[in-house]
Each structure stands twice: as C-alpha cells, then as structure tokens.
N, CA, C and O atoms as CSV, one atom per row, in Angstrom:
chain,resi,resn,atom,element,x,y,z
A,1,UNK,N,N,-8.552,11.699,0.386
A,1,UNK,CA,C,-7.882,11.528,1.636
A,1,UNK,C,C,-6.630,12.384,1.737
A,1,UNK,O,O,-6.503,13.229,0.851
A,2,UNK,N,N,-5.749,12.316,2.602
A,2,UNK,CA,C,-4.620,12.882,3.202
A,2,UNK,C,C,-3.688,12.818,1.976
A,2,UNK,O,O,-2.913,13.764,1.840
A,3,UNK,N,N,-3.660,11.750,0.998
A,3,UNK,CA,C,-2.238,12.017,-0.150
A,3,UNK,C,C,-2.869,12.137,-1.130
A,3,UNK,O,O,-2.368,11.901,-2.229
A,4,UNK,N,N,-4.461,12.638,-0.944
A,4,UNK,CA,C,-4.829,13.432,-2.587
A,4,UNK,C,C,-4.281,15.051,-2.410
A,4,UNK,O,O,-3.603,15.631,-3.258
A,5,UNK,N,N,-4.681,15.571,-1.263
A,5,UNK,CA,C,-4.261,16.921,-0.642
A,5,UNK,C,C,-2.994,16.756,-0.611
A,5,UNK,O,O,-2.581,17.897,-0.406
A,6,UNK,N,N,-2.108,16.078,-0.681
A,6,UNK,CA,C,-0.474,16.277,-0.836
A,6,UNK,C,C,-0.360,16.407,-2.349
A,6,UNK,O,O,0.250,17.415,-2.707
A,7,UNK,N,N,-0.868,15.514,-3.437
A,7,UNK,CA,C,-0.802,16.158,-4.923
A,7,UNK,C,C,-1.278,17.728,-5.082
A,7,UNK,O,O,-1.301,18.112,-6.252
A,8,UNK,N,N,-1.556,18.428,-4.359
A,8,UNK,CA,C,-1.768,19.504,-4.926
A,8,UNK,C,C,-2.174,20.748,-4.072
A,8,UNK,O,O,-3.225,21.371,-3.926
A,9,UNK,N,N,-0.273,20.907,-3.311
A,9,UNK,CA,C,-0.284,21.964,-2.407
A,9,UNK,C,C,-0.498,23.089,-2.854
A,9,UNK,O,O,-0.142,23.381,-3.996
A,10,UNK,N,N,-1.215,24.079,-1.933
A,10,UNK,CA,C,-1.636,25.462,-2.422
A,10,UNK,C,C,-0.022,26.489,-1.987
A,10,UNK,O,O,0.475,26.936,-0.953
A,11,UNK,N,N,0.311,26.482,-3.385
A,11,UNK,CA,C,1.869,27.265,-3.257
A,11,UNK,C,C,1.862,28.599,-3.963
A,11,UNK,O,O,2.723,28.960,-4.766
A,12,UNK,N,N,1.072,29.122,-3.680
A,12,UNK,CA,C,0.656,30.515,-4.106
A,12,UNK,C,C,1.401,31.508,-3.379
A,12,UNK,O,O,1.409,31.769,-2.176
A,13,UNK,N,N,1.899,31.907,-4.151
A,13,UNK,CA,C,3.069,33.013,-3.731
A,13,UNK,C,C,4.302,32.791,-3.051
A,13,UNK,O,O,4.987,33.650,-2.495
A,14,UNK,N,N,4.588,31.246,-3.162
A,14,UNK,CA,C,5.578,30.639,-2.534
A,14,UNK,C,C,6.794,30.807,-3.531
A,14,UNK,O,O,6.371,30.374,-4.603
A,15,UNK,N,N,8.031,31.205,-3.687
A,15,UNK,CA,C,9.167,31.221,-4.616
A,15,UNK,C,C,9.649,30.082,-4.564
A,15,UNK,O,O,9.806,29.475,-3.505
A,16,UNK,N,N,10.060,29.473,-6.108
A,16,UNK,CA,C,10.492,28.247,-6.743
A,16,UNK,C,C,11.478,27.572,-5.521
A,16,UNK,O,O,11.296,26.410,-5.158
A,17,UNK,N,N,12.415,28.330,-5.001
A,17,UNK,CA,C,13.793,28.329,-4.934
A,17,UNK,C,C,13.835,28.327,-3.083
A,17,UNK,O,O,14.680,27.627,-2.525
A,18,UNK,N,N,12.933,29.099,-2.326
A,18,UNK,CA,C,11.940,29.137,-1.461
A,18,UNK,C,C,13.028,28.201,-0.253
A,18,UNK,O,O,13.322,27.075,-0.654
A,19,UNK,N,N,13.613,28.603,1.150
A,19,UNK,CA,C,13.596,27.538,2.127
A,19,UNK,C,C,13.485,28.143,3.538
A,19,UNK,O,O,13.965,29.255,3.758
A,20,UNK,N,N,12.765,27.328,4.648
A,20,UNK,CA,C,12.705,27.869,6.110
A,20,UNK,C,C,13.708,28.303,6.565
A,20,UNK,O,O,13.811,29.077,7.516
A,21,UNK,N,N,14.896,27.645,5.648
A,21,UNK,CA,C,15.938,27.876,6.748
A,21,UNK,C,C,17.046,27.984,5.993
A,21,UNK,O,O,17.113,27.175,5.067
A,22,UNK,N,N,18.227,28.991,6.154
A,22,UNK,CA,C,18.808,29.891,5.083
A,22,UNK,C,C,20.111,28.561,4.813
A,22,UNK,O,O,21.218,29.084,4.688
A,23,UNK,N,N,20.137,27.420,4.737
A,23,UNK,CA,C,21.536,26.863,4.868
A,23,UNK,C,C,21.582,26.229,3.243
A,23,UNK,O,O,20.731,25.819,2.454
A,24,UNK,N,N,22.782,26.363,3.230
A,24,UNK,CA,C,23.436,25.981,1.871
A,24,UNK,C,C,24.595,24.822,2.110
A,24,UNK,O,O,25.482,24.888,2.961
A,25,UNK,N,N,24.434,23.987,1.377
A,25,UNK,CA,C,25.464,22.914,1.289
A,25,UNK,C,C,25.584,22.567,2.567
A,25,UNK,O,O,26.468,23.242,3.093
A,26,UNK,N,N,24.906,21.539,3.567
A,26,UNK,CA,C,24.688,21.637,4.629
A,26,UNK,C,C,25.379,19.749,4.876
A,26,UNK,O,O,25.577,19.240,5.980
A,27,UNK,N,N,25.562,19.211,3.819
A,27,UNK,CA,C,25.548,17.567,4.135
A,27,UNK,C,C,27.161,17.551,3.732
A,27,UNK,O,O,27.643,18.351,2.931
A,28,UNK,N,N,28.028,16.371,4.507
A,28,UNK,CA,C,28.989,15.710,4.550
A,28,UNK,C,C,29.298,15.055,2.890
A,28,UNK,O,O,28.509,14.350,2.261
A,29,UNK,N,N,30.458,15.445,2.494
A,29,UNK,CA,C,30.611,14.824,1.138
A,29,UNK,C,C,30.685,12.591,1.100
A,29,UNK,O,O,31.234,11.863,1.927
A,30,UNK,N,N,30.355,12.417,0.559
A,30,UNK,CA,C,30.237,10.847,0.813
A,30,UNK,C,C,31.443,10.157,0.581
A,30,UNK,O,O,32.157,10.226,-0.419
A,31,UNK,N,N,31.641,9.320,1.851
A,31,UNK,CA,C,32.959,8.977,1.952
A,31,UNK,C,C,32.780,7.562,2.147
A,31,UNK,O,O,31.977,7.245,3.024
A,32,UNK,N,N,33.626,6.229,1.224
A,32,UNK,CA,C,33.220,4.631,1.655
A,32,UNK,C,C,34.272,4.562,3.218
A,32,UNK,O,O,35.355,5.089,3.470
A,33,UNK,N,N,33.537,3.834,3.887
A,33,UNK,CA,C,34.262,3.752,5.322
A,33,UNK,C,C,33.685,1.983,5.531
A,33,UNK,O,O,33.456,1.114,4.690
A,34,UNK,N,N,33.619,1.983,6.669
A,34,UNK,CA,C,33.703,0.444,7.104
A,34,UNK,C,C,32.482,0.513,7.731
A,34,UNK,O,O,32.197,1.426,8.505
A,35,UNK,N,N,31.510,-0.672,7.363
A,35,UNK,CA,C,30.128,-0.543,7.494
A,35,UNK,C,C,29.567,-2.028,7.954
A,35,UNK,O,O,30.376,-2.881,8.320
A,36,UNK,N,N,28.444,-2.245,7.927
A,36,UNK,CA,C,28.168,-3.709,8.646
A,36,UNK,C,C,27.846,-4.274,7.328
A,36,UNK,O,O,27.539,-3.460,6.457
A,37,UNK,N,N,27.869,-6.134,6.876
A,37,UNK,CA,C,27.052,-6.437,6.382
A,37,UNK,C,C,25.849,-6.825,5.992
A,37,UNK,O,O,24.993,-6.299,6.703
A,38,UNK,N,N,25.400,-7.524,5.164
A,38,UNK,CA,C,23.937,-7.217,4.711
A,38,UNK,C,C,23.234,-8.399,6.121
A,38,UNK,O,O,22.042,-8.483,6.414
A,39,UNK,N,N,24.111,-8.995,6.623
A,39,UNK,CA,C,23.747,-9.763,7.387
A,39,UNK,C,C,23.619,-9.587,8.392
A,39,UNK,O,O,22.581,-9.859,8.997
A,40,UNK,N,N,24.538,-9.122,8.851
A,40,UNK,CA,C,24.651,-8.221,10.161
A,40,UNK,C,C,23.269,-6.904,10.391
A,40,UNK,O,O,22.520,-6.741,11.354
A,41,UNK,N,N,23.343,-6.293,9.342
A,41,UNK,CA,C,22.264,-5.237,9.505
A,41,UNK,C,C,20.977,-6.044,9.676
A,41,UNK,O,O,20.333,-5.704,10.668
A,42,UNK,N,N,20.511,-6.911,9.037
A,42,UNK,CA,C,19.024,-7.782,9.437
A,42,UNK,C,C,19.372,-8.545,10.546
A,42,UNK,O,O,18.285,-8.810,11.059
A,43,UNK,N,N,20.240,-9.051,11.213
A,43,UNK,CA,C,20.464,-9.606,12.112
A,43,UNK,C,C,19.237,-9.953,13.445
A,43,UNK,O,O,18.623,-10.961,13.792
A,44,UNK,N,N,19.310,-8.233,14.016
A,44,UNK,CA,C,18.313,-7.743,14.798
A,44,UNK,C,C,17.031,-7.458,14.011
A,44,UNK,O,O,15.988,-7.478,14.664
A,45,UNK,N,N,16.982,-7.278,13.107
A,45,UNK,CA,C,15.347,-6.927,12.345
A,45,UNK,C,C,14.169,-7.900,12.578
A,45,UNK,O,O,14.089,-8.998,12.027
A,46,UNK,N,N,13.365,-7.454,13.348
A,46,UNK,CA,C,12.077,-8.179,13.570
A,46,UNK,C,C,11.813,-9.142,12.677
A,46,UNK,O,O,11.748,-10.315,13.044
A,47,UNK,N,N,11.550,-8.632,10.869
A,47,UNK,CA,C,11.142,-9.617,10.427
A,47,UNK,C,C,12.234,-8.549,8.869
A,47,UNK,O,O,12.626,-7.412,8.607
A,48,UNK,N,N,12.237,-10.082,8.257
A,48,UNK,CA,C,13.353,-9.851,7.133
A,48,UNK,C,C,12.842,-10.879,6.200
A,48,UNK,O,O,12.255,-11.887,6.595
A,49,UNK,N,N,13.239,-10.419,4.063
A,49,UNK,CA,C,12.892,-11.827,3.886
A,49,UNK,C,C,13.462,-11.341,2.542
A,49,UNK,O,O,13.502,-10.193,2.098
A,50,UNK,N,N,13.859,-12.408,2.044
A,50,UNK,CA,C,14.864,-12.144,0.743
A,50,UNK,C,C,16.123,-11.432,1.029
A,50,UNK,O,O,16.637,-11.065,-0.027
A,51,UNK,N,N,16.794,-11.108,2.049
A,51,UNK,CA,C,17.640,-10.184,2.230
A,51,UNK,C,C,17.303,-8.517,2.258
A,51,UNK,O,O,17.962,-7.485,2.131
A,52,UNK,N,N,16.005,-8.842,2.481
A,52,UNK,CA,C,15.370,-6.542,2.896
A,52,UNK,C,C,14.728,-7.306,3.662
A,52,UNK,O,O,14.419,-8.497,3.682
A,53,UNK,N,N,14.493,-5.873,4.667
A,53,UNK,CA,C,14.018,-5.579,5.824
A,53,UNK,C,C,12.251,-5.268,5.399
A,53,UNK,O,O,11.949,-4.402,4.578
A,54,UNK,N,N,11.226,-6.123,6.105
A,54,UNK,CA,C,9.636,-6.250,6.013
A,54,UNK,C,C,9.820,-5.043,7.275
A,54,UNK,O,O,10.455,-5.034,8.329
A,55,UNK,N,N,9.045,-4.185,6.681
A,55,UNK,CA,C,8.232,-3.064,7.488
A,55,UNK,C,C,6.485,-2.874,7.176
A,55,UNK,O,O,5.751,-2.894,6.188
A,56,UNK,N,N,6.340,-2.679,8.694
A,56,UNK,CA,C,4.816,-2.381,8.157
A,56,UNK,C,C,4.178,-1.198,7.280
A,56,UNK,O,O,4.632,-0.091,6.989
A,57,UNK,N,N,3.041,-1.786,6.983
A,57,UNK,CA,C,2.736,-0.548,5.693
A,57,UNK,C,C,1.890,0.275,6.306
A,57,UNK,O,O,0.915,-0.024,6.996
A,58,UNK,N,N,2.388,1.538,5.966
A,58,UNK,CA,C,2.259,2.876,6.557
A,58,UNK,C,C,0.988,3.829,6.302
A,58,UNK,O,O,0.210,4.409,7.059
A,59,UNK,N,N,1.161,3.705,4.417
A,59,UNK,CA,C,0.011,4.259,3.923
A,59,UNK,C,C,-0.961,3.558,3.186
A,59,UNK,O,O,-0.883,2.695,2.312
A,60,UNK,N,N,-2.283,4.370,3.975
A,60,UNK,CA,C,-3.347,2.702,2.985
A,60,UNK,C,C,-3.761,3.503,1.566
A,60,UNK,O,O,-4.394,2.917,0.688
C-alpha cells in the first residue's frame, strides 16, 4: 500500500543535503511565554481522555 512505497523512495541522484527551497535557519529561537493550560487546551476538544486529545486514526 501507500506507506510500503514511502519506505523506499526512489532518490536516485537526489543529494544528501538536497532542499526545494534555498532557506537556512528559517525558525524562531524558542522562547517560554504565557500559554494555556492543559485544561484549557482540551476544553473545546471534541473528545479527550486521560488528559490527551483522541483523534481519529488516519492511517490503516
């Protein structure tokens, strides 16, 4: 199926190092700021259980 063909892309002649798009160091250094809690974030979540968020399963 679809994630046997993802184990074993044909990267033939592709370079190690290789990207579409020429950017370097492109992400925000990580900074602690003021955030919601664990409660708050499931709050709105459809369905929740143990304290994580139940999502449906994606890949069979």
């Amino acid at each position: 199926g679809y994630i046997e063909k993802l184990k074993q892309p044909d990267v033939a002649g592709v370079e190690p190092t290789a990207h579409a798009v020429p950017l370097i160091n492109v992400t925000r250094p990580d900074a602690v700021g003021v955030s919601l809690s664990q409660e708050e974030a499931l709050r709105n979540a459809p369905a929740s259980a143990s304290g994580l968020f139940i999502v449906p399963k994606i890949v069979e």
